[in-house]
N, CA and C of each residue as an Amber inpcrd file, in Angstrom:
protein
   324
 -24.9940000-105.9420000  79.8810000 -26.2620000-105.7060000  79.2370000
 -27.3540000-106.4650000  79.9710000 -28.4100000-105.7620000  79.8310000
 -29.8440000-106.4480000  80.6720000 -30.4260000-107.6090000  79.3820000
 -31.1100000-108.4470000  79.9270000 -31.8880000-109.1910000  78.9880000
 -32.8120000-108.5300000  78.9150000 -33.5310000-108.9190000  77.5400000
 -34.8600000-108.2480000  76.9160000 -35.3660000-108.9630000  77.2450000
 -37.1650000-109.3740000  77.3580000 -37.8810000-110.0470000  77.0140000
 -38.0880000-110.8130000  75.6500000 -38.6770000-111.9500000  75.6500000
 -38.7730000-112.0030000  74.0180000 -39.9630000-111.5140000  73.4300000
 -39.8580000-110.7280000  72.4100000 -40.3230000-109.9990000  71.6480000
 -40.2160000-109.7930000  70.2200000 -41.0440000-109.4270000  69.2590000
 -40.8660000-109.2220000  68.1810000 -40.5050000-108.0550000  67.8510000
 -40.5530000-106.8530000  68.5420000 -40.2370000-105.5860000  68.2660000
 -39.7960000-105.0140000  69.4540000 -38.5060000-103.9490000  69.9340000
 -37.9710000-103.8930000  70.6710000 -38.1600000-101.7900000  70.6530000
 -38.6510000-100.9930000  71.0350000 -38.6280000 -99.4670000  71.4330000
 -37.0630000 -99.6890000  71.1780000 -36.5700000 -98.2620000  70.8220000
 -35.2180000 -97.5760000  71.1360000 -35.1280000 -97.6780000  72.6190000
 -36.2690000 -96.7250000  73.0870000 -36.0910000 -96.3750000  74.7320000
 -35.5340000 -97.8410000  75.8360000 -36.2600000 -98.8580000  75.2090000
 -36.1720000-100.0520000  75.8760000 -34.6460000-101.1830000  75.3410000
 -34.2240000-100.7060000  74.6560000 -32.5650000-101.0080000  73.7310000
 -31.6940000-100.2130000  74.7770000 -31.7330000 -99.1450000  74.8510000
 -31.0190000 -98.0530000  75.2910000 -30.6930000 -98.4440000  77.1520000
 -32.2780000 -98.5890000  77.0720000 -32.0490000 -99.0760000  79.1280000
 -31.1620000-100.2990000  78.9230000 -31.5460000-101.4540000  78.2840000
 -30.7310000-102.4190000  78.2470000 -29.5830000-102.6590000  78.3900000
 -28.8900000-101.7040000  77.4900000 -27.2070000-101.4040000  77.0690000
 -26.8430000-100.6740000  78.1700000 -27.5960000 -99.6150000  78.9010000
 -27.3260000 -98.7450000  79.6540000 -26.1620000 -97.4360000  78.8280000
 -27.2940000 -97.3650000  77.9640000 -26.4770000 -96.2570000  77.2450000
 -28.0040000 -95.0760000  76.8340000 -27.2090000 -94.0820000  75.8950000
 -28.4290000 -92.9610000  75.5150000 -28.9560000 -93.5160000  74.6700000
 -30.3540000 -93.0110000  74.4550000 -30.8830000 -92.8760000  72.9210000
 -30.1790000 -92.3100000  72.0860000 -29.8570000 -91.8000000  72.0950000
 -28.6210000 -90.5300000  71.4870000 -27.7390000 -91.5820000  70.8310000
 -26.7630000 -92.2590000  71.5630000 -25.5850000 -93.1380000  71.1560000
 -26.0470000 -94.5210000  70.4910000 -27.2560000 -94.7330000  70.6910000
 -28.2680000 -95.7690000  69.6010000 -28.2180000 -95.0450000  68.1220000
 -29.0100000 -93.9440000  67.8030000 -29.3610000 -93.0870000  67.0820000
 -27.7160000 -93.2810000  66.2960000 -27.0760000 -92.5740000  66.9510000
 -25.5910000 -92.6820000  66.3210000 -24.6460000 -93.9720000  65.5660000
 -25.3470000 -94.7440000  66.4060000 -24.3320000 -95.9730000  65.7330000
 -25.8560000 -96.2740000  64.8150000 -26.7350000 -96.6700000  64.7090000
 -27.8340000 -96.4480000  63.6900000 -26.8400000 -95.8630000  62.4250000
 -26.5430000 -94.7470000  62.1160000 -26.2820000 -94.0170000  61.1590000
 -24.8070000 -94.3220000  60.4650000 -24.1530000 -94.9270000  61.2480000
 -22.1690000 -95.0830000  61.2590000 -22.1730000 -96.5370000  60.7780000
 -23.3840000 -97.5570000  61.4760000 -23.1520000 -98.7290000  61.1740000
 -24.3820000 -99.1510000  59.9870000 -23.4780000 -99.7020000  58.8510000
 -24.4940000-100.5610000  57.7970000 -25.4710000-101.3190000  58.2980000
 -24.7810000-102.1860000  59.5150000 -25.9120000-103.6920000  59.8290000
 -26.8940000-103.3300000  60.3580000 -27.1300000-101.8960000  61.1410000
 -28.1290000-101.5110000  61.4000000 -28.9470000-100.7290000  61.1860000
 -30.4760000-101.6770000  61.0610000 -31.8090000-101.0040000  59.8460000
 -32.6100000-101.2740000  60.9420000 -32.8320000-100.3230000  61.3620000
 -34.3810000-100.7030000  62.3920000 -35.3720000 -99.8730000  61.4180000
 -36.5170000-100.5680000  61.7660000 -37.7180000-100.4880000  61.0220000
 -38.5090000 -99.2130000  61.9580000 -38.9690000 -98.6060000  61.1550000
 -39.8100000 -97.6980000  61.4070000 -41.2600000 -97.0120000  60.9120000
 -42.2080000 -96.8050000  62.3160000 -43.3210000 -97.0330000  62.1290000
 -43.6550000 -95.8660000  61.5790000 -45.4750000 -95.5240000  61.6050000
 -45.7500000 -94.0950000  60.6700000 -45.1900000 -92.6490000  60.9800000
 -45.0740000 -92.8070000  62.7680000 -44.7670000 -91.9690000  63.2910000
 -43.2160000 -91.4920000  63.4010000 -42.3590000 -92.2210000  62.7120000
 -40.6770000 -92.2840000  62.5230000 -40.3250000 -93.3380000  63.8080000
 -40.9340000 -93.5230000  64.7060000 -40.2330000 -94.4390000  65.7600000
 -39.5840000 -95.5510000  65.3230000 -38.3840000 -95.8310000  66.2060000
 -37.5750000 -96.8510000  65.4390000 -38.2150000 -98.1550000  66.6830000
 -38.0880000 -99.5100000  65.5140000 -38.4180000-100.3040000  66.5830000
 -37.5370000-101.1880000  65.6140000 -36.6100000-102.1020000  66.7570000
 -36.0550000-102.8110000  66.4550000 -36.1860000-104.5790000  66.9160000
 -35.4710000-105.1150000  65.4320000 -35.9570000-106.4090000  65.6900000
 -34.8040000-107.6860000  66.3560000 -35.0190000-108.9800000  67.1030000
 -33.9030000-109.5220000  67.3700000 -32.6560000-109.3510000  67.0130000
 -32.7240000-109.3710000  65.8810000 -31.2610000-109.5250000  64.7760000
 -30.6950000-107.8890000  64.8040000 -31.2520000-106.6760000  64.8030000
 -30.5670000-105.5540000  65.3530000 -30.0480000-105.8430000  66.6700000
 -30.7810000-106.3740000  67.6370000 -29.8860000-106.4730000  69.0960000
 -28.9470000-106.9900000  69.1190000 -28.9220000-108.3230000  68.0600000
 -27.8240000-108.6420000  67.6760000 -26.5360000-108.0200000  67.8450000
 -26.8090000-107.3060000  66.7000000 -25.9410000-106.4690000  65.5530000
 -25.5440000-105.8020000  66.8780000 -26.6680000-104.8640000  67.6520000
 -25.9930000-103.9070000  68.3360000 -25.5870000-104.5230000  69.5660000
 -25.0230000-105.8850000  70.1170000 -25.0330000-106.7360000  71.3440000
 -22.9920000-106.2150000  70.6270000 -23.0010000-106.6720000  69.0530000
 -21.6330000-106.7970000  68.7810000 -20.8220000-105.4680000  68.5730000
 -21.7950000-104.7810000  68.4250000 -20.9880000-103.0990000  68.0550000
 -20.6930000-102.5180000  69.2030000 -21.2180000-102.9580000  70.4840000
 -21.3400000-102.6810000  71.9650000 -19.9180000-103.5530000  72.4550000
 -20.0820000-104.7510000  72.2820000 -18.7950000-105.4090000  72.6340000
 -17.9920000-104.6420000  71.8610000 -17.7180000-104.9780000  70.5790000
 -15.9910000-104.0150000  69.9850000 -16.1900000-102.5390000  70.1800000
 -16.6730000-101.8010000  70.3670000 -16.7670000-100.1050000  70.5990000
 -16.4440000-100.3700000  72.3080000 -17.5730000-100.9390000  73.2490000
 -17.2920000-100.3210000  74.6670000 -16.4520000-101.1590000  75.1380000
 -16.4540000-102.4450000  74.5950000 -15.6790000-103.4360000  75.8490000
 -14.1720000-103.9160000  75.4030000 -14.1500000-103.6300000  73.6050000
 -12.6760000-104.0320000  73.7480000 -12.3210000-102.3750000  73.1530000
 -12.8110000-101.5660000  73.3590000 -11.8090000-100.4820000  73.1390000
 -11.5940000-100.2510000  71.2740000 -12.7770000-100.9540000  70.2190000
 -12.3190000-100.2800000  68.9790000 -12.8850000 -98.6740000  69.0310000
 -12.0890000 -98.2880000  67.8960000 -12.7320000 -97.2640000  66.8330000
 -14.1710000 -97.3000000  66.1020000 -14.7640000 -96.3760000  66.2370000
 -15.7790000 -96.9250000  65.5330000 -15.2490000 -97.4410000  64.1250000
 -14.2300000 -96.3640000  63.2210000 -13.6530000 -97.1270000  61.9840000
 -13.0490000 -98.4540000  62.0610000 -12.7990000 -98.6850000  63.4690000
 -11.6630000-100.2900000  63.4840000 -13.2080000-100.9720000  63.7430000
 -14.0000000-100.4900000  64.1160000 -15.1200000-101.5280000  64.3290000
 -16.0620000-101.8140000  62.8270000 -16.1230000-100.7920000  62.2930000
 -16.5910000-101.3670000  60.8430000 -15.9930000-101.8170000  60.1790000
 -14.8460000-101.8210000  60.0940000 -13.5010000-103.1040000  59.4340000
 -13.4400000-104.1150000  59.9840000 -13.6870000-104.1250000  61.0330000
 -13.7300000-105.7690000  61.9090000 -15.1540000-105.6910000  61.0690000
 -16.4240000-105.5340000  61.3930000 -17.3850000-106.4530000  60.9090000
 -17.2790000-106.6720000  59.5640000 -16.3950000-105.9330000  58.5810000
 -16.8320000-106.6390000  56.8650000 -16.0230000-107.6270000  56.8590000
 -14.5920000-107.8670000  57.9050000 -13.9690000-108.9090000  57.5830000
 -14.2070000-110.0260000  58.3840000 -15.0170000-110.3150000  59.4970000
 -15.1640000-111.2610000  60.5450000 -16.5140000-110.9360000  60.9210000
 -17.5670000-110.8090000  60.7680000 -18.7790000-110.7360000  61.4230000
 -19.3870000-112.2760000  62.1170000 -19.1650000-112.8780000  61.2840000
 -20.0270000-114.2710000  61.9630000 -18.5700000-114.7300000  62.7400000
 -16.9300000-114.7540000  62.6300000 -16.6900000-115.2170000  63.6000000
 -16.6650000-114.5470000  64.9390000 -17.1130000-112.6240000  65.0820000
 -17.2390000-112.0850000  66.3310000 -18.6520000-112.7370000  66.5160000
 -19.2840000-113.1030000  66.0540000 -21.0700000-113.5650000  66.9130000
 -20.5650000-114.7080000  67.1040000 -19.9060000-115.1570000  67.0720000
 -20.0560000-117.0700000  67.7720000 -18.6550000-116.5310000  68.7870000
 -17.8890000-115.7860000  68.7870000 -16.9960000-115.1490000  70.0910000
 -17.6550000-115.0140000  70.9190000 -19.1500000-113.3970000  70.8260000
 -19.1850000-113.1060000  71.6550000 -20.2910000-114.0120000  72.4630000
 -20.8890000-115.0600000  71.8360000 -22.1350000-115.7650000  72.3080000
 -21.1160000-116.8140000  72.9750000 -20.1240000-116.7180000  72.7610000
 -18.9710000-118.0160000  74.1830000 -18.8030000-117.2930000  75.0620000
 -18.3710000-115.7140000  74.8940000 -18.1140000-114.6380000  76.1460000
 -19.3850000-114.7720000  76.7180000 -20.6790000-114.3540000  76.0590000
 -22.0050000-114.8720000  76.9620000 -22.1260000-115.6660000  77.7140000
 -21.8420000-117.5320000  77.2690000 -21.9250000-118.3590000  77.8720000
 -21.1280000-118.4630000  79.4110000 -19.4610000-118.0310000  78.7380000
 -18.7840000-117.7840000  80.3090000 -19.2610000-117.0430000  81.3060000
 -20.4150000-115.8380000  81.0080000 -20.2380000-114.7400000  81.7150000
 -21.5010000-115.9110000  82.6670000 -22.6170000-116.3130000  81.8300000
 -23.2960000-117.3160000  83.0950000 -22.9680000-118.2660000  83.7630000
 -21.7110000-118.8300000  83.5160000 -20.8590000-120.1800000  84.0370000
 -20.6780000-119.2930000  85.1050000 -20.0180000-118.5020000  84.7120000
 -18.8840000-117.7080000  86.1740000 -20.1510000-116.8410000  87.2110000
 -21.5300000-116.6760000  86.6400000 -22.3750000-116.2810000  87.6770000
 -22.7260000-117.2990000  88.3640000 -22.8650000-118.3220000  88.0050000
 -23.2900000-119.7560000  88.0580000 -22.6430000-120.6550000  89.7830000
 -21.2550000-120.1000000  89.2420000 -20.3120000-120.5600000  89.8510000
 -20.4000000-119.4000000  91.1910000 -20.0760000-118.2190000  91.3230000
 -20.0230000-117.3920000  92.2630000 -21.3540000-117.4490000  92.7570000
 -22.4710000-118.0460000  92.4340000 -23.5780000-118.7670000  93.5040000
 -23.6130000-119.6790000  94.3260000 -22.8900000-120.1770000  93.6220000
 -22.4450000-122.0260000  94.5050000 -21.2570000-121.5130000  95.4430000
 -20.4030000-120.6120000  95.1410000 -19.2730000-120.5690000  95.9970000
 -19.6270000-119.4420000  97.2990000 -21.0800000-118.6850000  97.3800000
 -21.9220000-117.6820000  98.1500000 -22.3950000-119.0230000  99.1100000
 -22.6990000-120.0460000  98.7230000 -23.6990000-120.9470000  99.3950000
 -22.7610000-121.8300000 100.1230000 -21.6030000-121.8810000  99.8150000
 -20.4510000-122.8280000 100.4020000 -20.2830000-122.0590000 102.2400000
C-alpha cells in the first residue's frame, strides 16, 4: 500500500490508487463490511476518514494478503479486531525495518 498524505478526508479515487485496487472493489467491501461508513457529501461522493483506512488497511491484509474469505474475514473482525490492528501495525513496522535494512546493505 502507498502512504496517504495526512488528511482529514480521503476521495475513493485516491483510497483505491493507494491499495492499488478498483473503485469498484472499495465500493464492494463498503457494502459486505460493517466497519465501513464513509461519509458522504451532497453529491453521494464517498470521502473517507483515517479510521476507514484503517478499517480498510485490515480488510486488505485478511482478504488480499492472507488469503481470507470475505465471510472468514468478517468473523475474524467480530472476534479479534483490535488484536489484528496492533498485528498488522508490527507487520508495518517490520516492513520499514527490513526497507531500512536493505538500504544499508545497497550502501555496503
Amino acid at each position: 500500500m502507498q502512504t496517504l498524505p495526512d488528511k482529514r478526508y480521503y476521495s475513493i479515487g485516491e483510497v483505491a490508487k493507494a491499495f492499488e485496487v478498483n473503485t469498484s472493489l472499495i465500493r464492494f467491501w463498503e457494502t459486505t463490511f460493517d466497519i465501513l461508513k464513509p461519509k458522504k457529501n451532497a453529491k453521494g461522493n464517498r470521502k473517507f476518514t483515517p479510521e476507514d483506512i484503517k478499517n480498510l488497511q485490515l480488510i486488505y491484509h485478511l482478504v488480499k494478503e492472507k488469503g481470507y474469505t470475505l465471510e472468514g474475514a468478517k468473523a475474524h473482525l467480530k472476534v479479534s479486531k483490535n488484536k489484528t490492528l496492533d498485528n498488522l501495525d508490527l507487520v508495518k513496522r517490520l516492513y520499514l525495518v527490513k526497507e531500512e535494512l536493505l538500504k544499508i546493505k545497497s550502501q555496503l
